[in-house]
mmCIF entry with sequence, helices, sheets and N, C-alpha, C, O atoms, coordinates in Angstrom:
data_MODEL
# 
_entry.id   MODEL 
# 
_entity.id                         1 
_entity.type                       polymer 
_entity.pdbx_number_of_molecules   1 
# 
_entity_poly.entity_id                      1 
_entity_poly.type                           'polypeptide(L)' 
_entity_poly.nstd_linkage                   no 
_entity_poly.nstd_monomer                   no 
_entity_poly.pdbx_seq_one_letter_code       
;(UNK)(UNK)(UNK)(UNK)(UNK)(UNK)(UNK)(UNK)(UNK)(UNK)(UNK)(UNK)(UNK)(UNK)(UNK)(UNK)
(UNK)(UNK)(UNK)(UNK)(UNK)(UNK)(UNK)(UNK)(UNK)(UNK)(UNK)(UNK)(UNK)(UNK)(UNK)(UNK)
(UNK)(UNK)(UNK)(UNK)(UNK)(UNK)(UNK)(UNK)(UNK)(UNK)(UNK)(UNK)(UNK)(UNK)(UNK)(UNK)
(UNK)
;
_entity_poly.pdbx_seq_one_letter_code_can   XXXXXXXXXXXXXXXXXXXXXXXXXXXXXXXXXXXXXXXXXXXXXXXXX 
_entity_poly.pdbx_strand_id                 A 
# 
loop_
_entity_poly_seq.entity_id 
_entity_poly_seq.num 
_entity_poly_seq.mon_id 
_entity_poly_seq.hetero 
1 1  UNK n 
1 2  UNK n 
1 3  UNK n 
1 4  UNK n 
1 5  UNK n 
1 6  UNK n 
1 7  UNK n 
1 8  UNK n 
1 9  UNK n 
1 10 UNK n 
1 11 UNK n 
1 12 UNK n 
1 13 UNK n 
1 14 UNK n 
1 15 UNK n 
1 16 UNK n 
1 17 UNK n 
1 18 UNK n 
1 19 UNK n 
1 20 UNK n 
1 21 UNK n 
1 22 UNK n 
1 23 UNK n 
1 24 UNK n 
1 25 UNK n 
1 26 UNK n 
1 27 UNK n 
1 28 UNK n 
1 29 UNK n 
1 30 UNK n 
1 31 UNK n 
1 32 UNK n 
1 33 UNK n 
1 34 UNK n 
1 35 UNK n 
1 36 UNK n 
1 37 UNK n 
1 38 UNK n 
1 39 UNK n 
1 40 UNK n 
1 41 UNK n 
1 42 UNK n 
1 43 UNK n 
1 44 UNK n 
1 45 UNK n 
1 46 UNK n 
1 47 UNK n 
1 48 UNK n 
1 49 UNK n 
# 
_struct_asym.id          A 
_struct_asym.entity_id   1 
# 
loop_
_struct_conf.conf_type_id 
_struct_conf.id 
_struct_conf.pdbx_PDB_helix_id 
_struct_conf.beg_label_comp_id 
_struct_conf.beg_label_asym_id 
_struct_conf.beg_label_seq_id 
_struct_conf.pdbx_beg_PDB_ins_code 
_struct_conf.end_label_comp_id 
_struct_conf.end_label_asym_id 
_struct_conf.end_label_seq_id 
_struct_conf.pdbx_end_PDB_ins_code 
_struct_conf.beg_auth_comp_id 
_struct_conf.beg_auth_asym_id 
_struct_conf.beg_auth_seq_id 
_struct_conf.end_auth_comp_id 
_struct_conf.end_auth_asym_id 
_struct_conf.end_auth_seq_id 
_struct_conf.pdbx_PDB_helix_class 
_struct_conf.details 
_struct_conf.pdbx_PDB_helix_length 
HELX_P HELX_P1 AA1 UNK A 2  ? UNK A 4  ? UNK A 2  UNK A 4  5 ? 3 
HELX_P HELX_P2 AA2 UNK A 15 ? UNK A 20 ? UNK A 15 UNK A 20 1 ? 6 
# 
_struct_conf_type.id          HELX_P 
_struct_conf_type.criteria    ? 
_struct_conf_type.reference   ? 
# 
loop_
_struct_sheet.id 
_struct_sheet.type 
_struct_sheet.number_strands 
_struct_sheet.details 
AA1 ? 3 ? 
AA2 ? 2 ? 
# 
loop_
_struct_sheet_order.sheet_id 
_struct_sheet_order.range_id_1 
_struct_sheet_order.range_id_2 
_struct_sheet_order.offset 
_struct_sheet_order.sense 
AA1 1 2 ? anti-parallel 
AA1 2 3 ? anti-parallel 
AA2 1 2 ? anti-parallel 
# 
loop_
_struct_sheet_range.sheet_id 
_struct_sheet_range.id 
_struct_sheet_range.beg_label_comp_id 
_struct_sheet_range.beg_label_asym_id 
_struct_sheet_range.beg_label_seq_id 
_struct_sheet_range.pdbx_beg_PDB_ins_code 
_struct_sheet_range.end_label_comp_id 
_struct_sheet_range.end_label_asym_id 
_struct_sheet_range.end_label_seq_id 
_struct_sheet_range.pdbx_end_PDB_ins_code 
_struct_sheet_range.beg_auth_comp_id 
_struct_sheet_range.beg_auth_asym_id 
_struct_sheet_range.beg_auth_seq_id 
_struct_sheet_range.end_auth_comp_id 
_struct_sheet_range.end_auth_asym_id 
_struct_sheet_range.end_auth_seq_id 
AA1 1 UNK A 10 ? UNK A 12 ? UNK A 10 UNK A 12 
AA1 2 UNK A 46 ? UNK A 48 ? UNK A 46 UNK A 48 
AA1 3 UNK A 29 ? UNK A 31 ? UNK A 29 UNK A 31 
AA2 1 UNK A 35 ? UNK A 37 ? UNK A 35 UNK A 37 
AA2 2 UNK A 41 ? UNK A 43 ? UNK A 41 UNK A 43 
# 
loop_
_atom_site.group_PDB 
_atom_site.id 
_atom_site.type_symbol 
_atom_site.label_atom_id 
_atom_site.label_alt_id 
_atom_site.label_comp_id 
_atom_site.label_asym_id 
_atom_site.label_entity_id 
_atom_site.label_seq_id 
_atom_site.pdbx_PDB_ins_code 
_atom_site.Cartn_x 
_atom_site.Cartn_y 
_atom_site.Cartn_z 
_atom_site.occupancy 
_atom_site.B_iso_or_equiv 
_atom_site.pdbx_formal_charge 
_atom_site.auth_seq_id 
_atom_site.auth_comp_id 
_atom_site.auth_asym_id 
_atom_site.auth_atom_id 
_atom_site.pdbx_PDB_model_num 
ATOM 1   N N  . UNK A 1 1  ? 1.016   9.857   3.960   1.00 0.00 ? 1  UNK A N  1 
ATOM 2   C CA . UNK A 1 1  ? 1.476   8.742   3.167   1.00 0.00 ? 1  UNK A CA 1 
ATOM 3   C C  . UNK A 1 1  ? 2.671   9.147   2.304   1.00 0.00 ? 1  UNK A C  1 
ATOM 4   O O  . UNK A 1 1  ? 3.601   8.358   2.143   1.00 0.00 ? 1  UNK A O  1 
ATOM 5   N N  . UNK A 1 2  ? 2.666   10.300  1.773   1.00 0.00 ? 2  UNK A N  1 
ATOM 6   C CA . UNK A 1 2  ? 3.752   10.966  0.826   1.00 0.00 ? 2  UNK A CA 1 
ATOM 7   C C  . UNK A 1 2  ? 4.755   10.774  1.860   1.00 0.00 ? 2  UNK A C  1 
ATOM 8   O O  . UNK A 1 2  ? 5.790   10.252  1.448   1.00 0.00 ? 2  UNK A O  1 
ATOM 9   N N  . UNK A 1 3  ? 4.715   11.064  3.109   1.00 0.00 ? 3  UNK A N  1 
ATOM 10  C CA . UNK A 1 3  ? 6.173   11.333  3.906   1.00 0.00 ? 3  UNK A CA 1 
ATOM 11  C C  . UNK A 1 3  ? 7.222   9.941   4.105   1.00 0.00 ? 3  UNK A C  1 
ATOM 12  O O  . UNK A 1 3  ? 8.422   9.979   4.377   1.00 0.00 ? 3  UNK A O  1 
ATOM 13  N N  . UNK A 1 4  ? 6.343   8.685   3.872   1.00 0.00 ? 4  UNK A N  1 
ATOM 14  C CA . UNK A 1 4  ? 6.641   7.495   4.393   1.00 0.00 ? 4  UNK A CA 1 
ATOM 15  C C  . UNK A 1 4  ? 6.964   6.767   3.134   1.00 0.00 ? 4  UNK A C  1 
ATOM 16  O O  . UNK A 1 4  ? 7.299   5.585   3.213   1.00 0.00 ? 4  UNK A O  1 
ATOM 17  N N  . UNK A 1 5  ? 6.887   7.420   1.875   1.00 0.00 ? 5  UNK A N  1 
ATOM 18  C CA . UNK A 1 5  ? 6.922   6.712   0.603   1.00 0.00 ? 5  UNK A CA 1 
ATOM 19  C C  . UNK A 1 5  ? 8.446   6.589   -0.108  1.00 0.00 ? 5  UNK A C  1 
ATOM 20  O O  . UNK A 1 5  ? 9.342   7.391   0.156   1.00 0.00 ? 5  UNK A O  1 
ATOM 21  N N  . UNK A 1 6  ? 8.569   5.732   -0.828  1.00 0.00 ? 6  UNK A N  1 
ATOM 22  C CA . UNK A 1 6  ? 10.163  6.083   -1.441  1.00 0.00 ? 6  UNK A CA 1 
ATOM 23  C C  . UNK A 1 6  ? 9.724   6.805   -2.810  1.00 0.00 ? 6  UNK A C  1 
ATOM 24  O O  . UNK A 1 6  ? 8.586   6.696   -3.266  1.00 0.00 ? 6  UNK A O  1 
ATOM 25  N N  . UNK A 1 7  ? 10.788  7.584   -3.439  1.00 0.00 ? 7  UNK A N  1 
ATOM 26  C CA . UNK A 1 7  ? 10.691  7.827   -4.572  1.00 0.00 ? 7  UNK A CA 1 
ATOM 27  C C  . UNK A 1 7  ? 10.891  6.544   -5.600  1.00 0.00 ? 7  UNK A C  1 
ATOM 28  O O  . UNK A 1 7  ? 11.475  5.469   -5.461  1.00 0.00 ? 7  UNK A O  1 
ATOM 29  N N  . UNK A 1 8  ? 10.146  7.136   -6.699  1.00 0.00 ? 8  UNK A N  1 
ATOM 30  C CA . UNK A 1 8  ? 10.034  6.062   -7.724  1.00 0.00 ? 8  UNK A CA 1 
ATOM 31  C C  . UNK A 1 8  ? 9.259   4.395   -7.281  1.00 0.00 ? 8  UNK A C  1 
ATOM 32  O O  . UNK A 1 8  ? 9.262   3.330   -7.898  1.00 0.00 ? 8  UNK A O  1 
ATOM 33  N N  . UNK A 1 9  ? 8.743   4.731   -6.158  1.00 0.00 ? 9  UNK A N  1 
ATOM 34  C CA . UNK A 1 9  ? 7.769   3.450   -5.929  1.00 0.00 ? 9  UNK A CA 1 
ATOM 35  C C  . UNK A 1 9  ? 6.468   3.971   -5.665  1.00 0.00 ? 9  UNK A C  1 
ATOM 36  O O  . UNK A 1 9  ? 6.455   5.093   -5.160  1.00 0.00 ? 9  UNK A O  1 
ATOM 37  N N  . UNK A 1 10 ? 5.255   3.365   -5.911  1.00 0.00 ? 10 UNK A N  1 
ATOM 38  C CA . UNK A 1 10 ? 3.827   3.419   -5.924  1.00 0.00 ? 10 UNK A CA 1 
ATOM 39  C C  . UNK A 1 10 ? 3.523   2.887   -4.651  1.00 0.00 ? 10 UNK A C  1 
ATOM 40  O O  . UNK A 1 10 ? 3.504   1.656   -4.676  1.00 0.00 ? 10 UNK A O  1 
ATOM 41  N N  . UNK A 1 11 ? 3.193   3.561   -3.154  1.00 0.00 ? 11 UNK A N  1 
ATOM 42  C CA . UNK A 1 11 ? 2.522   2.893   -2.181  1.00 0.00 ? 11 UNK A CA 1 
ATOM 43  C C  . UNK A 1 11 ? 0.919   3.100   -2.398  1.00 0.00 ? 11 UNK A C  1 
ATOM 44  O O  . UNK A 1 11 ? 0.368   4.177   -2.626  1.00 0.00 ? 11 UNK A O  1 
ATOM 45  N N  . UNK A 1 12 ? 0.216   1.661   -2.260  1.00 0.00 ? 12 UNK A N  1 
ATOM 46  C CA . UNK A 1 12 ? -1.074  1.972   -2.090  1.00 0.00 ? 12 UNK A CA 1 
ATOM 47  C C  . UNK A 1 12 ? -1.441  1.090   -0.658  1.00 0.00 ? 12 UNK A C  1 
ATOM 48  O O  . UNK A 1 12 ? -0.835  0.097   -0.255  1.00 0.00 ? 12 UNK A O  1 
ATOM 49  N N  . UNK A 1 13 ? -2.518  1.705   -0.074  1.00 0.00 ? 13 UNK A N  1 
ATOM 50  C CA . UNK A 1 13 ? -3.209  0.864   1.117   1.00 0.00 ? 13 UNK A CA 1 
ATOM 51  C C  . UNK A 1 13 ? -3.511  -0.447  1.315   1.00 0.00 ? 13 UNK A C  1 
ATOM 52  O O  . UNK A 1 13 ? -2.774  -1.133  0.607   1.00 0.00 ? 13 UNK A O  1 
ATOM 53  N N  . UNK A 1 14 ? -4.299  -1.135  1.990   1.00 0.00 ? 14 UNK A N  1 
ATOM 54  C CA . UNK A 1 14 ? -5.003  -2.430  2.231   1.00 0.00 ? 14 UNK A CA 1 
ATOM 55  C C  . UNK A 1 14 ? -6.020  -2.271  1.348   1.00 0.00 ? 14 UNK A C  1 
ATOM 56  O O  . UNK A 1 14 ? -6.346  -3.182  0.586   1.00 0.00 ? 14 UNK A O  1 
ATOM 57  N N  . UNK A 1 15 ? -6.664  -1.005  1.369   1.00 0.00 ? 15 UNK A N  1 
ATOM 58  C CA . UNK A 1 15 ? -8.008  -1.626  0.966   1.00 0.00 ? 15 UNK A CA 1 
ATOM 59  C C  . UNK A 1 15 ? -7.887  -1.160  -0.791  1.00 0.00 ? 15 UNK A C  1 
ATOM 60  O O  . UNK A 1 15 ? -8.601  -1.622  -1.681  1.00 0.00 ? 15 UNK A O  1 
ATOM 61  N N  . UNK A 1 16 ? -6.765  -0.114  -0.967  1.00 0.00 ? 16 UNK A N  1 
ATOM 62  C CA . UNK A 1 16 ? -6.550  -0.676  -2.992  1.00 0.00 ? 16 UNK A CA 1 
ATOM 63  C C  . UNK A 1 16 ? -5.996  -1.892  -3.125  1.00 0.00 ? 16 UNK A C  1 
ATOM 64  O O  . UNK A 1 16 ? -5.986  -2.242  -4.305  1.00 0.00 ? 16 UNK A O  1 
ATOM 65  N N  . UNK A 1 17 ? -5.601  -2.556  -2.496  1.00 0.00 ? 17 UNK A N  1 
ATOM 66  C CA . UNK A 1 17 ? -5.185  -3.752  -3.213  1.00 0.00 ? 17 UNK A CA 1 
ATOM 67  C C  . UNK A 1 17 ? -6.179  -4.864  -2.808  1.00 0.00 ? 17 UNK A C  1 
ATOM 68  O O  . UNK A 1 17 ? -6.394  -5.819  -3.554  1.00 0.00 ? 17 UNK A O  1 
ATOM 69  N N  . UNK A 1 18 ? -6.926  -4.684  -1.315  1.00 0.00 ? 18 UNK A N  1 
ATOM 70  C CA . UNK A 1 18 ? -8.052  -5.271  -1.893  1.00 0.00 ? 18 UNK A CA 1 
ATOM 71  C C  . UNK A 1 18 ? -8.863  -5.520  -2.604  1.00 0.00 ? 18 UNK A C  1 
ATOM 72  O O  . UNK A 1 18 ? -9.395  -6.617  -2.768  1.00 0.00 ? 18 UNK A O  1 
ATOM 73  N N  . UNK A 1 19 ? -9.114  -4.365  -3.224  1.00 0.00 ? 19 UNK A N  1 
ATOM 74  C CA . UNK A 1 19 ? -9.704  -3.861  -4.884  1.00 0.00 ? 19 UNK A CA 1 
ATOM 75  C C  . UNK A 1 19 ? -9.011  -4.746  -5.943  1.00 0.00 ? 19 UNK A C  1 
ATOM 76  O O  . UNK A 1 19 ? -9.478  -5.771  -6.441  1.00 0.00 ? 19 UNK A O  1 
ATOM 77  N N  . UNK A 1 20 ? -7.652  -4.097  -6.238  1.00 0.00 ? 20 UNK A N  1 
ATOM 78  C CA . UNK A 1 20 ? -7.048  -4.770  -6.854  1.00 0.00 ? 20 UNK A CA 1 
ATOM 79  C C  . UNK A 1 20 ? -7.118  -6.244  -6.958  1.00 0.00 ? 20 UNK A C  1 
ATOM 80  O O  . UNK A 1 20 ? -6.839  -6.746  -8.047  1.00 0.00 ? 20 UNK A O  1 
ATOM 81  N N  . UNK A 1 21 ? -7.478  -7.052  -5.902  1.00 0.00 ? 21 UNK A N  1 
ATOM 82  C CA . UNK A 1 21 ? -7.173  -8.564  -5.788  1.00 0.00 ? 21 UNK A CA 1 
ATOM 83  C C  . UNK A 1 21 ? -8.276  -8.974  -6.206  1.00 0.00 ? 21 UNK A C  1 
ATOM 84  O O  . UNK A 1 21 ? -8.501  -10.184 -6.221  1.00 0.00 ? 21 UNK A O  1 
ATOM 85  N N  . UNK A 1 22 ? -9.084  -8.183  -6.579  1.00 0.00 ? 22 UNK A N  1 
ATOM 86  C CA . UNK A 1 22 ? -10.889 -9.176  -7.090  1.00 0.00 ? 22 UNK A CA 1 
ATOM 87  C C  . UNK A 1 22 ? -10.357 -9.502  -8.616  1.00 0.00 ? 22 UNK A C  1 
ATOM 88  O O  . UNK A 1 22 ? -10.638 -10.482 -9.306  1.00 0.00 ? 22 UNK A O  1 
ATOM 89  N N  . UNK A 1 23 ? -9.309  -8.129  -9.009  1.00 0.00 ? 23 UNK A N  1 
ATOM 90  C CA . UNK A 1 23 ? -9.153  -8.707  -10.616 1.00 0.00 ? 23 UNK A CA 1 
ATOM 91  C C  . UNK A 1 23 ? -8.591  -9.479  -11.207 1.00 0.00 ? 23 UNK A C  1 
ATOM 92  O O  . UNK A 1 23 ? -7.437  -9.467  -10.778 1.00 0.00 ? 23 UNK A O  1 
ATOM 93  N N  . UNK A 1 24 ? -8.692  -10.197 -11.983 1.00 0.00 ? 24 UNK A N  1 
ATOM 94  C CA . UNK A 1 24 ? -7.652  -10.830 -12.671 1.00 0.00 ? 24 UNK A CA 1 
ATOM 95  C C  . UNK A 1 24 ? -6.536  -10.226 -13.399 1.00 0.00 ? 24 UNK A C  1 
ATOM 96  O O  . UNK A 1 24 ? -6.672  -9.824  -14.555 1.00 0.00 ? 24 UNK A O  1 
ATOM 97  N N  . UNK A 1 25 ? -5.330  -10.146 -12.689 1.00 0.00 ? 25 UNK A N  1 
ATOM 98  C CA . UNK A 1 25 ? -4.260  -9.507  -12.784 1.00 0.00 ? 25 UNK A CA 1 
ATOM 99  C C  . UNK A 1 25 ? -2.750  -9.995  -12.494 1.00 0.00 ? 25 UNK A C  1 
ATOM 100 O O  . UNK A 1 25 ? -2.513  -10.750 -11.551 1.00 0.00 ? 25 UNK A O  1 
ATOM 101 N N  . UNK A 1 26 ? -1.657  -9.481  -13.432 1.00 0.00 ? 26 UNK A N  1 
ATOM 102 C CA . UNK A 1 26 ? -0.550  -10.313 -12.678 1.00 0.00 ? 26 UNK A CA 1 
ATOM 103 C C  . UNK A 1 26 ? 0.550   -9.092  -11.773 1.00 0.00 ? 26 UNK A C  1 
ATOM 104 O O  . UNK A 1 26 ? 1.755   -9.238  -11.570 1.00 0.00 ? 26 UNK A O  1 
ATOM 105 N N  . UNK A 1 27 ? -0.104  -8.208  -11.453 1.00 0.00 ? 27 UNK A N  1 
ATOM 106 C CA . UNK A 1 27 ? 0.327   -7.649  -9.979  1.00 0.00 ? 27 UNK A CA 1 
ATOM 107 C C  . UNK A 1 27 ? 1.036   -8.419  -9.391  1.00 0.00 ? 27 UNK A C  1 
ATOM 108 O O  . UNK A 1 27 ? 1.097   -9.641  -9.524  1.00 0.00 ? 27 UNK A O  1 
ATOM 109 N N  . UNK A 1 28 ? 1.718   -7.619  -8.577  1.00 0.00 ? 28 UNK A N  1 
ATOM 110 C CA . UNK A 1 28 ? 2.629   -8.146  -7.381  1.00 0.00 ? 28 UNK A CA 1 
ATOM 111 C C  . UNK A 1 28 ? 2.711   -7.268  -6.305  1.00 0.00 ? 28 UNK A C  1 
ATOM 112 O O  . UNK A 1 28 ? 2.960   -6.232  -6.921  1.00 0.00 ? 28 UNK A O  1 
ATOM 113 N N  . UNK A 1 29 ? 2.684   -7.018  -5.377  1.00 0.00 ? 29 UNK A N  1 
ATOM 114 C CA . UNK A 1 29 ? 2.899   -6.292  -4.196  1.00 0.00 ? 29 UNK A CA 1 
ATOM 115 C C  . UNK A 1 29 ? 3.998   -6.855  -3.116  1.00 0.00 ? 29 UNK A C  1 
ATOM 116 O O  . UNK A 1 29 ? 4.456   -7.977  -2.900  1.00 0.00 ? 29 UNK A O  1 
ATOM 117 N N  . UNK A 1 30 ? 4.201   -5.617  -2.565  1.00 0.00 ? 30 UNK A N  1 
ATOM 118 C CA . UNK A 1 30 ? 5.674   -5.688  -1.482  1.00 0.00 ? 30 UNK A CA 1 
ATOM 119 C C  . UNK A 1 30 ? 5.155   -5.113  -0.201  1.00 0.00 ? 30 UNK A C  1 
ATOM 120 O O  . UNK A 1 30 ? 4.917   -3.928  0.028   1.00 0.00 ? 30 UNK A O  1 
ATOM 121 N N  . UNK A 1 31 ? 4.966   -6.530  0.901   1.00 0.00 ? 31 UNK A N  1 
ATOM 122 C CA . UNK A 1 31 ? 4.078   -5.645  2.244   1.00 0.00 ? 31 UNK A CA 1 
ATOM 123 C C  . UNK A 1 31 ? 4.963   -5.422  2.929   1.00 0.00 ? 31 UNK A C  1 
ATOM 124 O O  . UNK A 1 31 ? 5.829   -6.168  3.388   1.00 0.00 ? 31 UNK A O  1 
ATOM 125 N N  . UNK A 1 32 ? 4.664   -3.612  3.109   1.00 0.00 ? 32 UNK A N  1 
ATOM 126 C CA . UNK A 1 32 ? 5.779   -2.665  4.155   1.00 0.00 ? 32 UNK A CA 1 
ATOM 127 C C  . UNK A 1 32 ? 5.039   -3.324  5.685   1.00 0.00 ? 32 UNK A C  1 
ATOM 128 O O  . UNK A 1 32 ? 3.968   -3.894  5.894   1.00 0.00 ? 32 UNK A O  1 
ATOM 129 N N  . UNK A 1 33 ? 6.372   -2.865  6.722   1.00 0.00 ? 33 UNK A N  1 
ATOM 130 C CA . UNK A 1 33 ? 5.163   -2.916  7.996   1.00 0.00 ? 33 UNK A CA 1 
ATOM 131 C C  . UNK A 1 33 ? 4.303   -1.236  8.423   1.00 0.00 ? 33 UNK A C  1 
ATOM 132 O O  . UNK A 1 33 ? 4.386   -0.087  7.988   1.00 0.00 ? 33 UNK A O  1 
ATOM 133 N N  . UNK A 1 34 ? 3.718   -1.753  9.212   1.00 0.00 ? 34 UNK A N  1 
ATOM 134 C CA . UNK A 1 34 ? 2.647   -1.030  9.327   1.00 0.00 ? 34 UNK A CA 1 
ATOM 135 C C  . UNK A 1 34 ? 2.902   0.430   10.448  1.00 0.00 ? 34 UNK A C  1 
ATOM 136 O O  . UNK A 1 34 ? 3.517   0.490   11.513  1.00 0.00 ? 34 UNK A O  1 
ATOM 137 N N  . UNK A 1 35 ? 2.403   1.136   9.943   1.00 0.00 ? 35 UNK A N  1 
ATOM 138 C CA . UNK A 1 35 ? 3.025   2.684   10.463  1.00 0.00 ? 35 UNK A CA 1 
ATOM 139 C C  . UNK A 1 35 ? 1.871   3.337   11.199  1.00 0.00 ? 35 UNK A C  1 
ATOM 140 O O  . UNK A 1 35 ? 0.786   3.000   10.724  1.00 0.00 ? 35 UNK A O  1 
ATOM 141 N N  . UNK A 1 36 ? 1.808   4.031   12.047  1.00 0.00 ? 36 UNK A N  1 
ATOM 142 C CA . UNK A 1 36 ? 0.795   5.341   12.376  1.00 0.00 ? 36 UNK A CA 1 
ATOM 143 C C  . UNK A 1 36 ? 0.829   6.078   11.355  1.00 0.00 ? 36 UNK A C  1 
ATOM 144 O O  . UNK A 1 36 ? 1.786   6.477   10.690  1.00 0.00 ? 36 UNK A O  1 
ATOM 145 N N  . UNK A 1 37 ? -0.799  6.321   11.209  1.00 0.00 ? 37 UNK A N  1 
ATOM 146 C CA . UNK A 1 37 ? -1.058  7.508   10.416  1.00 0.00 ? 37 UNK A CA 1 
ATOM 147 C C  . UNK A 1 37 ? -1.982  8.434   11.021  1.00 0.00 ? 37 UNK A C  1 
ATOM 148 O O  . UNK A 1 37 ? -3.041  8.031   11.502  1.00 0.00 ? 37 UNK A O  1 
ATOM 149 N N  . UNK A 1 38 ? -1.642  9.676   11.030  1.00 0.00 ? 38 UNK A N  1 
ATOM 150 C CA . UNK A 1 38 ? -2.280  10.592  12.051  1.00 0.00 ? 38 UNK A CA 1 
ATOM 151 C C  . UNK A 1 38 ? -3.927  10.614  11.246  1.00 0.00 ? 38 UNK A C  1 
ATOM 152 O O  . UNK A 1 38 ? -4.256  10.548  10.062  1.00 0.00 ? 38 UNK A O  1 
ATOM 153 N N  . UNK A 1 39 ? -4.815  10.754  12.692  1.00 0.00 ? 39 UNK A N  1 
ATOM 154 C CA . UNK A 1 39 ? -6.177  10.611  12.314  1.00 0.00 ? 39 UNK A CA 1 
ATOM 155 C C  . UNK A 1 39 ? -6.621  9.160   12.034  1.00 0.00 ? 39 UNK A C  1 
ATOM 156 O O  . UNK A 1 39 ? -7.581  8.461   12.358  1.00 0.00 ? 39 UNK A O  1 
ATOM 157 N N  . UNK A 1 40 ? -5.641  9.029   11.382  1.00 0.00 ? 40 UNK A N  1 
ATOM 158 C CA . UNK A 1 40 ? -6.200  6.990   10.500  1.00 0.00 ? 40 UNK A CA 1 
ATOM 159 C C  . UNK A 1 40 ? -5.892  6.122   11.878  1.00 0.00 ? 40 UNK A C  1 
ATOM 160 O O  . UNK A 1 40 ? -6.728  5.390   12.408  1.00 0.00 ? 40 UNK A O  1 
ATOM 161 N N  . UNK A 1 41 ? -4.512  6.338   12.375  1.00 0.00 ? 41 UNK A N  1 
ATOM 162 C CA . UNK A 1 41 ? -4.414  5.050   12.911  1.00 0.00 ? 41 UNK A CA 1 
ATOM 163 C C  . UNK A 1 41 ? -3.295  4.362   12.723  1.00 0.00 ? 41 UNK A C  1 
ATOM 164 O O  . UNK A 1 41 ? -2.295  4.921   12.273  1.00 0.00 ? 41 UNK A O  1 
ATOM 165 N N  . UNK A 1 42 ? -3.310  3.162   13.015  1.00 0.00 ? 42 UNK A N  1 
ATOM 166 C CA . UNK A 1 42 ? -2.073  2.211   11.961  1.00 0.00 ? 42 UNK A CA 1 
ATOM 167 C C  . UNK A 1 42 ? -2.694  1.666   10.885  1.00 0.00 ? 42 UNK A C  1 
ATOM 168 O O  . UNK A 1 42 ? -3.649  0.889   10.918  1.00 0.00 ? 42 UNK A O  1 
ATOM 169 N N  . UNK A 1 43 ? -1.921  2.250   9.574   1.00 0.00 ? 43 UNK A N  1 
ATOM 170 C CA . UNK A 1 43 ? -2.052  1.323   8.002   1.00 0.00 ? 43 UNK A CA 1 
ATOM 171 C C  . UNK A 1 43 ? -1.004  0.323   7.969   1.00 0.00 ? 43 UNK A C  1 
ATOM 172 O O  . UNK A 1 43 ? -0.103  0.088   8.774   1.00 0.00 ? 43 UNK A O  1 
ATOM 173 N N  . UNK A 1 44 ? -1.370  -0.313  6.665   1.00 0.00 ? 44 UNK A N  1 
ATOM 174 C CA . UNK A 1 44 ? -1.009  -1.256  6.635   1.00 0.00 ? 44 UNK A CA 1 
ATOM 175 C C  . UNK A 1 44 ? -0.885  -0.888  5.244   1.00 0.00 ? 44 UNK A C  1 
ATOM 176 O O  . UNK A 1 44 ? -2.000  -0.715  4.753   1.00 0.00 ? 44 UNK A O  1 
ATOM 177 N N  . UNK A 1 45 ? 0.173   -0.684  4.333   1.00 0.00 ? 45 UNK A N  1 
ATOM 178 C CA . UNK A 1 45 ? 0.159   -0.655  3.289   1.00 0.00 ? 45 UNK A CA 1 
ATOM 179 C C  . UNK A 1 45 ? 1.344   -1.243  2.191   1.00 0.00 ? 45 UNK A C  1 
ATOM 180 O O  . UNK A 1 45 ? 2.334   -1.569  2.847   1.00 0.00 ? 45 UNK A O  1 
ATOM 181 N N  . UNK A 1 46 ? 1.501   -1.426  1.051   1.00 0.00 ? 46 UNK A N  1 
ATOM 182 C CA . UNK A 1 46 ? 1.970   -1.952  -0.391  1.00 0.00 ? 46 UNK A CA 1 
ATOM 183 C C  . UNK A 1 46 ? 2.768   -1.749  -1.022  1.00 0.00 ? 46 UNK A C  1 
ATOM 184 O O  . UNK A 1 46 ? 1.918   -1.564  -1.893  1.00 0.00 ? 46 UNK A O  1 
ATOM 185 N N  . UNK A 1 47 ? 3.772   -1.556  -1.577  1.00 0.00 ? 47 UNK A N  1 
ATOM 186 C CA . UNK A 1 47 ? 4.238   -0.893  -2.827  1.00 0.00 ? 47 UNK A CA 1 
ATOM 187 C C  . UNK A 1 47 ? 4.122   -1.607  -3.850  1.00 0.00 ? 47 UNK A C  1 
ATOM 188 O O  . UNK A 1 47 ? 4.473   -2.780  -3.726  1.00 0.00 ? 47 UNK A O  1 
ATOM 189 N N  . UNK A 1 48 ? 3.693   -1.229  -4.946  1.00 0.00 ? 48 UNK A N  1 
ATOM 190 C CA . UNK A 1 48 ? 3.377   -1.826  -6.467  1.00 0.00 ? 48 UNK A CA 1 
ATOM 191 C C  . UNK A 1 48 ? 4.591   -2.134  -6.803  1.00 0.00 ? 48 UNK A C  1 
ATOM 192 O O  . UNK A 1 48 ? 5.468   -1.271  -6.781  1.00 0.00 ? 48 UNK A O  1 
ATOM 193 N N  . UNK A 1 49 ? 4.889   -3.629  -7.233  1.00 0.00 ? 49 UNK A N  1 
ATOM 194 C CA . UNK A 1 49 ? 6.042   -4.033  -7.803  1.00 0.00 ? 49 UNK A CA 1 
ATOM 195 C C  . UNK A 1 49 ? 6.001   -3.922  -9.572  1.00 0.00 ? 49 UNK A C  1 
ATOM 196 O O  . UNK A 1 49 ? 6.983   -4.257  -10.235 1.00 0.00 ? 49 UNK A O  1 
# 
């Protein structure tokens, strides 16, 4: 995940911001497309706006 990330932005997964979305919060997210991740698979992940 570090290799695929930009500096100075926060990527989190599907399933933290699924987390994230139960709360009442004024978050925002930015959906990257979705990459291979060795072992995982394809994610699907976020960057925290």
């Amino acid at each position: 995940m570090e290799s695929t990330g930009t500096p100075g932005k926060i990527q989190i997964t599907e399933n933290v911001k699924t987390e994230l979305d139960k709360f009442e919060t004024t978050l925002q997210f930015e959906k990257r497309e979705a990459f291979e991740v060795k072992g995982k698979g394809l994610m699907q992940t976020y960057y925290l706006e």
